[in-house]
C-alpha positions in Angstrom: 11.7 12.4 -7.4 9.1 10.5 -5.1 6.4 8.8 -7.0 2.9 9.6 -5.8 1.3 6.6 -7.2 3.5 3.5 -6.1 3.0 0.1 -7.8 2.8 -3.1 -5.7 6.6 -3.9 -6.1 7.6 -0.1 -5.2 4.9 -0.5 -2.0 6.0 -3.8 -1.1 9.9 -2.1 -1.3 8.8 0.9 0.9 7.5 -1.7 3.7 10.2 -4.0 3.5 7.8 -7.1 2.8 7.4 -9.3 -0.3 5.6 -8.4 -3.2 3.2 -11.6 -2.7 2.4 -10.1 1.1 1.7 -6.8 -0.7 -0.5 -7.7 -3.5 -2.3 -10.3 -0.7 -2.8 -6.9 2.1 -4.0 -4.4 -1.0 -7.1 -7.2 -2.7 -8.2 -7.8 0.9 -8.3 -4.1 1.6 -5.2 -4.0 4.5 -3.7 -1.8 2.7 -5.3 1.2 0.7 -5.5 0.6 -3.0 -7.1 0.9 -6.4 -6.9 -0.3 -9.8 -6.4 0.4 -13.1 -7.1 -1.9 -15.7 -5.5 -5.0 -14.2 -2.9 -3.4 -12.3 -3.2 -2.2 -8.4 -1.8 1.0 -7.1 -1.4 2.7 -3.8 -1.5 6.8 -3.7 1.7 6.9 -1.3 -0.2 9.5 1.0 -3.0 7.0 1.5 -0.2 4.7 2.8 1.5 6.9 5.0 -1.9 7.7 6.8 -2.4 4.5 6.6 0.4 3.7 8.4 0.4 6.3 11.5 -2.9 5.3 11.8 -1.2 1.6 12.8 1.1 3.4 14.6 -1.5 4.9 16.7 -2.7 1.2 17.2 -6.2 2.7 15.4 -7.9 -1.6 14.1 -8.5 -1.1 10.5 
């Protein structure tokens, strides 16, 4: 089953980065994101948009 809402560590596994990098791109708004509570997650369709948009070489 493929998780809609991803945490940092499951985003920063999808991308192939560190979690550090991650957590650093989502606070400064590089990567889409929300919180809850404390905690930051990333709706997994948000990112793939996100991410054909940067394949398009579209500047976010």
């Amino acid at each position: 089953m493929e998780h809609e809402i991803m945490t940092v560590s499951q985003v920063a596994k999808y991308l192939q980065i560190s979690e550090m990098t991650t957590y650093k791109l989502v606070q400064e708004g590089r990567l889409p994101g929300f919180k809850i509570g404390r905690h930051w997650r990333v709706r997994k369709s948000d990112l793939d948009e996100h991410i054909e948009k940067l394949k398009n070489g579209e500047r976010l």
